[in-house]
C-alpha positions in Angstrom: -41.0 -21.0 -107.6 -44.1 -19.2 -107.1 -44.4 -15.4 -106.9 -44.8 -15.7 -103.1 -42.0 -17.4 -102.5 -39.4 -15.3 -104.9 -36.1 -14.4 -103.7 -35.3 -10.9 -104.2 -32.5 -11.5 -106.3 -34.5 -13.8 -108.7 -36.7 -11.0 -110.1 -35.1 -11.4 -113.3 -37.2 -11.7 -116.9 -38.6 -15.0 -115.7 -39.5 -13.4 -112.0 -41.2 -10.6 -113.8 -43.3 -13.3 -116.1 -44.7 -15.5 -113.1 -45.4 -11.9 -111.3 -47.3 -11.1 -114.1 -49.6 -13.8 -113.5 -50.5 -13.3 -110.2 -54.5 -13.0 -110.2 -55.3 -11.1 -106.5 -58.7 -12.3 -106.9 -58.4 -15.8 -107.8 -56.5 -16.1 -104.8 -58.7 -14.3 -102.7 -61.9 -16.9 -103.9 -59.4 -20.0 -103.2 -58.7 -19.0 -100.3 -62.7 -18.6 -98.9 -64.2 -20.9 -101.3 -64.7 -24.8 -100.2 -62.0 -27.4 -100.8 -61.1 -31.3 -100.0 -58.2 -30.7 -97.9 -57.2 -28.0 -95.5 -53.9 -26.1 -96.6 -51.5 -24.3 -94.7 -49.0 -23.4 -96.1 -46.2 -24.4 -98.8 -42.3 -24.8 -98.0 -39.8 -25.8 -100.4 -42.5 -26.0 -103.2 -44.0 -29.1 -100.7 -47.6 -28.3 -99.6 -48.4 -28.9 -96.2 -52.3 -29.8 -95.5 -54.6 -32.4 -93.9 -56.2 -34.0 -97.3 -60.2 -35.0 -96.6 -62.0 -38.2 -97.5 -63.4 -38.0 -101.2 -66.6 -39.3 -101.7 -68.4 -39.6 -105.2 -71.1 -42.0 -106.5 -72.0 -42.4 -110.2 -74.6 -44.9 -111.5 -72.2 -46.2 -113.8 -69.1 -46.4 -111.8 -70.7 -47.2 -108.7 -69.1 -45.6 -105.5 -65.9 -44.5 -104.9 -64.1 -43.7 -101.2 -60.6 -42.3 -101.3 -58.3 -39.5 -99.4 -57.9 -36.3 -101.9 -54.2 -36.7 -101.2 -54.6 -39.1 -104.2 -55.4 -36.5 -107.0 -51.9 -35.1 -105.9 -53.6 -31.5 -106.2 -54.7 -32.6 -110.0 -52.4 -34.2 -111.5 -53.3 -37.8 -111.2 -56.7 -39.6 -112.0 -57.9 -41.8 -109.6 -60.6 -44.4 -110.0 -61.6 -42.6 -113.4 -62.2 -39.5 -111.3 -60.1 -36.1 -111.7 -59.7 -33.0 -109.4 -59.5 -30.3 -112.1 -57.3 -27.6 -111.6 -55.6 -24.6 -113.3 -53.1 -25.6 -115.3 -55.2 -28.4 -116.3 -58.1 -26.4 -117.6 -55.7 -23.8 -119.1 -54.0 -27.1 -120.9 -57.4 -28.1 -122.5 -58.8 -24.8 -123.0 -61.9 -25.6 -121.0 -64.6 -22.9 -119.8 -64.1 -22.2 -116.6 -67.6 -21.2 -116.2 -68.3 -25.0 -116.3 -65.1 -26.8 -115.3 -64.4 -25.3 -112.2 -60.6 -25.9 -110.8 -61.2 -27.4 -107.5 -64.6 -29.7 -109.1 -64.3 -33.3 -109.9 -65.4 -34.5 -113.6 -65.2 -38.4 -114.3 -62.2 -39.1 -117.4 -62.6 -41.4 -120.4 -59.6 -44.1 -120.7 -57.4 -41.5 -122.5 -57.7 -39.3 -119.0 -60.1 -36.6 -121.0 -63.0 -34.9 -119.2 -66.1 -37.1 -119.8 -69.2 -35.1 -119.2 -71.7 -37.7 -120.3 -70.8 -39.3 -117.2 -73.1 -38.1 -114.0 -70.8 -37.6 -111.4 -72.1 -37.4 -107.6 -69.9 -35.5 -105.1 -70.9 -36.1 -101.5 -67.6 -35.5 -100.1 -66.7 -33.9 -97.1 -65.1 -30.2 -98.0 -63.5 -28.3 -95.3 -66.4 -26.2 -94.2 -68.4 -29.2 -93.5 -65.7 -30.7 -91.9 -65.1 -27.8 -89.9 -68.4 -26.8 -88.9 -68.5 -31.0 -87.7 -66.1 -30.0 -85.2 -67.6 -26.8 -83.9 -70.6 -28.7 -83.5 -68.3 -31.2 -81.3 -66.8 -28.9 -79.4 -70.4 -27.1 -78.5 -71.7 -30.5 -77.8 -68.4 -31.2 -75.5 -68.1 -28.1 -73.8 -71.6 -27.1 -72.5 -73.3 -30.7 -70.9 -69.8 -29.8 -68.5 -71.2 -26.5 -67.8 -74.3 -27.6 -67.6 -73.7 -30.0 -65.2 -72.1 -28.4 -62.8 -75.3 -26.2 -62.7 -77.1 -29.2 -62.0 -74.9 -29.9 -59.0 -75.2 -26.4 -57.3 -71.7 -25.1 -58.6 -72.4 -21.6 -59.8 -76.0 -21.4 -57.8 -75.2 -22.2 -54.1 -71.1 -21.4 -54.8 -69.2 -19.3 -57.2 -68.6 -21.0 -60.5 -65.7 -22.4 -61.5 -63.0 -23.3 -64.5 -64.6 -22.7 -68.1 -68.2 -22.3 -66.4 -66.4 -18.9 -64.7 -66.2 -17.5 -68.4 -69.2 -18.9 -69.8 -71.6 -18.1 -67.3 -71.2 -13.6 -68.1 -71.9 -14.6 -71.7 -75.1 -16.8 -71.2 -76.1 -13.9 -69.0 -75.8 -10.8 -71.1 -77.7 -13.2 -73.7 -80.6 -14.1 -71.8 -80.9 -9.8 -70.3 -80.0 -8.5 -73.5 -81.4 -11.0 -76.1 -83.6 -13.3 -74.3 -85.3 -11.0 -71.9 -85.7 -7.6 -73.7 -87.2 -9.0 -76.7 -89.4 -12.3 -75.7 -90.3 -11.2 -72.5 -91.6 -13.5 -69.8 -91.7 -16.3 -72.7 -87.5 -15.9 -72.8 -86.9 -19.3 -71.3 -88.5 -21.3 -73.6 -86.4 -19.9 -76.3 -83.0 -19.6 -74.5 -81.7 -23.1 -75.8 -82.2 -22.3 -79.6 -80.8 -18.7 -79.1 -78.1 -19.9 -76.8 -77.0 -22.5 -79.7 -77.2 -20.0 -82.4 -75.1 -17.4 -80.4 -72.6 -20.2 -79.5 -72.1 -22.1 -82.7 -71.7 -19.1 -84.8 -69.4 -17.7 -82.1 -66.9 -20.8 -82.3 -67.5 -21.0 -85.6 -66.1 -17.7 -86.8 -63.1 -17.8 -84.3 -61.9 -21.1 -85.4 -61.8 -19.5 -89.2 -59.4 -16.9 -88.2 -57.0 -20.1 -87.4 -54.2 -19.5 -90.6 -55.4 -22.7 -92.6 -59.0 -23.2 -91.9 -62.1 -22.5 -93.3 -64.3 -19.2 -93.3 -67.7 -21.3 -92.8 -69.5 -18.3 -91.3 -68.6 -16.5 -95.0 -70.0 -19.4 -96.4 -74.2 -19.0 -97.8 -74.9 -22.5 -97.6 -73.8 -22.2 -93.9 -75.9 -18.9 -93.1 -78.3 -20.0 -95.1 -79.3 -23.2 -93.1 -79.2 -21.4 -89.9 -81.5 -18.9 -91.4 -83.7 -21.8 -92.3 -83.9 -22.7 -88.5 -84.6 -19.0 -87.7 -87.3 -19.5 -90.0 -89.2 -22.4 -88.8 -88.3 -20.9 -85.5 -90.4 -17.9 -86.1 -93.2 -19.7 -88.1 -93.7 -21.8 -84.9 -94.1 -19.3 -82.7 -96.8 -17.4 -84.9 -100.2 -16.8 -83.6 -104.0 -15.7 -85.0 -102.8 -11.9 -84.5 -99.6 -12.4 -86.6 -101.6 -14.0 -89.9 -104.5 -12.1 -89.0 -102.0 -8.7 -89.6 -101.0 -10.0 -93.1 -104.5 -11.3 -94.0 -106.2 -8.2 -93.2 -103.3 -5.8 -92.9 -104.4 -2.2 -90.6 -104.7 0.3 -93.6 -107.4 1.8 -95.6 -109.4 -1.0 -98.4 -108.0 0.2 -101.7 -104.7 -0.1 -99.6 -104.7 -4.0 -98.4 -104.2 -5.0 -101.7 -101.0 -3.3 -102.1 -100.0 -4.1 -98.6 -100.9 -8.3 -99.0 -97.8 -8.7 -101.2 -95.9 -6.7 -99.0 -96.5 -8.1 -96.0 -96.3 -12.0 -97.4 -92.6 -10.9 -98.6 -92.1 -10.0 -95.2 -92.3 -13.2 -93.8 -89.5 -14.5 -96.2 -87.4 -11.3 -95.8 -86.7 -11.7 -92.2 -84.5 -14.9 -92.3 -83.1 -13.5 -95.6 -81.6 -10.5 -94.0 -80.1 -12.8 -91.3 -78.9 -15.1 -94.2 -77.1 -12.3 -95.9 -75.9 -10.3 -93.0 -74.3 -13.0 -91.9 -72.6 -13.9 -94.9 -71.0 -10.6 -95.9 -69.9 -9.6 -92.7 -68.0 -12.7 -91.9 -66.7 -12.8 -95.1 -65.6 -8.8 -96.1 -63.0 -9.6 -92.8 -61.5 -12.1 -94.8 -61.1 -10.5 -98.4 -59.5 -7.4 -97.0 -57.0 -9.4 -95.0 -56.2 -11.5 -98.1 -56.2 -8.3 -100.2 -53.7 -6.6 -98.4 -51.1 -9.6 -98.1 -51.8 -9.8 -101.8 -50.8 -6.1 -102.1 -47.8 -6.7 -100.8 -46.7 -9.3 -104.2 -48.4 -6.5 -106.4 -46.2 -4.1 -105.3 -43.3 -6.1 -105.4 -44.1 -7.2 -109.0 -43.5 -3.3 -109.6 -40.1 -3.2 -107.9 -38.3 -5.3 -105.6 -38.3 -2.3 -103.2 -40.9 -0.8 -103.5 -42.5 -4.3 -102.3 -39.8 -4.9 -99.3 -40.8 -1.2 -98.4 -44.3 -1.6 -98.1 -44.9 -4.9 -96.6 -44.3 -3.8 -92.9 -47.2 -1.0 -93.6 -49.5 -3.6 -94.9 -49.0 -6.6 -92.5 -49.6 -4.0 -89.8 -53.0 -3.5 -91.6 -53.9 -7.2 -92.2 -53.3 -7.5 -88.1 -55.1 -4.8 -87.2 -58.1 -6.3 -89.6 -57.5 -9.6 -87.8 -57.8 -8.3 -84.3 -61.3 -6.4 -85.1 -62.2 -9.8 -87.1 -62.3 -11.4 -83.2 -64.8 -8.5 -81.9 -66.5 -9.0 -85.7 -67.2 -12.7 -84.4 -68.8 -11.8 -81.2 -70.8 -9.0 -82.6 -72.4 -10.8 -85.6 -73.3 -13.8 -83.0 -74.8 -11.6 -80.9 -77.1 -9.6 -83.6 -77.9 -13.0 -85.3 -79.3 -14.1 -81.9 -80.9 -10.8 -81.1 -82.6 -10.2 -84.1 -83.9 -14.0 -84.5 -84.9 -13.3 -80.9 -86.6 -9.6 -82.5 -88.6 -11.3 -85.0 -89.8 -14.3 -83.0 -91.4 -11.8 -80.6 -92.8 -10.2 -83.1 -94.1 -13.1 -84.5 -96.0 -13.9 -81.0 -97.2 -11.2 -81.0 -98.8 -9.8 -84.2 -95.8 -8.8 -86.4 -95.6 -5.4 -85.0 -95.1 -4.2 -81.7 -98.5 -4.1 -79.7 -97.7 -2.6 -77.1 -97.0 -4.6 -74.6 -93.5 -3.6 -73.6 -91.2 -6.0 -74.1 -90.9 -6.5 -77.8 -87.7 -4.6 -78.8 -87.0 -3.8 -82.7 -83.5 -3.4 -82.8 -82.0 -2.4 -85.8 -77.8 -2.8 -85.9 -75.9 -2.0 -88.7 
C-alpha cells in the first residue's frame, strides 16, 4: 500500500516508514516528464492506463514492436529490452544520472543492464501521442468551419454550431494580433498565426485532463514551434532588417560592440518564445502537484493534522486549475502576438520605423 492510498488507521511503524519515503519532487517530475503509457490512476494496487506502442531498433537485435503493457511497469524483460524503474535501479545500485527509471537499456541473458549494446528508442511517449491528436482535432475541426465560410454561412447569415464560437476568437486574433502588428500584410500571415494560437490553445487544455500529458510544459514541444517562429521571421526579413545588424545606427567605435549584439538578437527572439512557453505552462502544473503532495507530507506528520488540511489545500489546487484554463488562452495568445511582433519587425527593419502599425508589446 502506497502512502497515497493509506488508511488512517494503518499509520502504524510500517505507515510511518513508507511515509518516510515519499519524494514530493520525484513525483512532481513523473508526473510532467514523458512516459510510454498514459496513467490515471491506481485502485486496489491495479493501475489503470492506456499502455503505448514501444518502438526500439538496435543494430544487433534488429527491431523490436511491442505494447509497454509488456514491461509490466519494469518488472519483466521483453525481447532483451527492460523499462528501468525505481526499485530496480535502487536493487542494482545504478546511477541514476545515467539509468534513468522510465528509460529502456537492452539486458544480457542473466536480465543485467547491458550498455555495450546501442539501444534506439523511437517510441511513441505520451506527449507525442498527445500532441498527434491535437494536431487531429485541429485538422478535424477547422476545414468544417472553414467550409461553411466557403458556403456563405457566417458572411451572407449568422454563423452557426462550433463556427458561432470560433468565429469571436479568429476575430480578436486577426484585430489584435494580426492587424495591429503586420499591418496591411496581416492576411498573408493569419494561417501560421491562427495554427500557432489554436494548437497551443487545444494543446494546453487537453493537459489539464487528470491523466494526460503537459506537452505545452514540454521544451522539445516549445522548442519546435519556436523553430517555426523562427524560419517564420527569417522569411519575412528584408535589405533594411540585415542592413540594421550589418551596419547597426550608432557611432563607429560603437558598431563593433553592437554587431554581436544585434546577431544575438536574431536568435533571442524565438528563444524567449521557447522558454516563455515552457515555464508558464509548466509552473501551473508543479504547484497543483505540490499542493496535493502537501497534503501526504502533512499527513506523514500526523494523521490529523493531514485530514485537517486537505480541504484547505484541494481548494488551492482548484483554484490553480481554474486560472490554469485562462493560463492556456493567455500564453496562446502572447505566443501568437509576439511571433506576430517580431515578424513585423523583421519586414520592416528590426525596429519600429515609423510607419504605424508595428506594435512591440511586451507581456509579462
Amino acid at each position: 500500500m502506497s502512502a497515497a492510498h493509506a488508511a488512517p488507521g494503518d499509520q502504524g511503524e510500517a505507515g510511518k516508514k513508507e511515509n518516510a519515503r515519499l519524494n514530493p519532487s520525484k513525483i512532481i517530475l513523473e508526473h510532467v516528464a514523458d512516459a510510454h503509457e498514459f496513467h490515471f490512476y491506481t485502485f486496489n494496487k491495479k493501475p489503470v492506463y492506456i499502455p503505448l506502442p514501444v518502438i526500439l531498433y538496435s543494430p544487433g537485435k534488429g527491431w523490436s514492436v511491442f505494447s509497454a503493457s509488456k514491461f509490466e511497469h519494469g518488472e519483466n524483460v521483453v525481447n532483451g529490452y527492460r523499462l528501468l524503474n525505481e526499485e530496480y535501479v535502487a536493487e542494482k545500485k545504478l546511477d541514476e544520472k545515467i539509468y534513468k527509471p522510465g528509460k529502456i537499456w537492452a539486458v544480457n541473458e542473466a536480465g543485467e543492464v547491458d550498455p555495450s549494446v546501442k539501444v534506439y528508442d523511437l517510441s511513441l511517449g505520451r506527449n507525442a501521442v498527445q500532441a498527434m491528436i491535437s494536431a487531429l482535432l485541429l485538422i478535424w475541426m477547422m476545414p468544417g468551419v472553414a467550409a461553411k465560410y466557403k458556403k456563405g454561412q457566417g458572411v451572407k447569415t449568422a454563423p452557426t454550431g462550433f463556427q458561432n464560437l470560433i468565429e469571436p476568437v479568429v476575430t480578436f486574433v486577426r484585430d489584435e494580433v494580426g492587424k495591429t502588428n503586420l499591418g496591411d500584410k496581416y492576411e498573408k500571415y493569419m494561417p501560421f498565426l491562427l495554427t500557432i494560437f489554436f494548437f497551443i490553445l487545444i494543446n494546453a487544455l487537453i493537459g489539464l485532463i487528470p491523466g494526460t500529458a503537459n506537452v505545452t510544459g514540454n521544451i522539445a514541444f516549445t522548442g519546435a514551434l519556436g523553430v517555426l517562429a523562427f524560419i517564420a521571421i527569417m522569411f519575412s526579413t528584408g535589405k533594411h532588417y540585415w542592413a540594421h545588424i550589418v551596419n547597426p545606427p550608432v557611432p563607429g567605435p560603437i558598431k563593433v560592440i553592437m554587431w554581436p549584439v544585434e546577431l544575438m538578437g536574431i536568435f533571442t527572439k524565438p528563444f524567449a518564445l521557447i522558454i516563455r512557453l515552457f515555464a508558464n505552462m509548466i509552473s501551473g502544473h508543479i504547484i497543483i502537484l505540490s499542493f496535493i503532495c502537501l497534503i501526504f507530507i502533512f499527513g506523514a506528520m500526523n494523521t490529523a493534522l493531514g485530514w485537517g488540511t486537505s480541504p484547505f489545500f484541494v481548494a488551492l489546487s482548484i483554484f490553480i486549475y481554474l486560472i490554469e484554463v485562462l493560463v492556456a488562452f493567455i500564453q496562446a495568445f502572447i505566443f501568437a502576438n509576439l511571433t506576430a511582433v517580431f515578424i513585423g519587425q523583421a519586414f520592416e527593419g528590426g525596429h519600429d520605423d515609423g510607419h504605424g502599425h508595428v506594435q512591440e508589446t511586451v507581456i509579462a
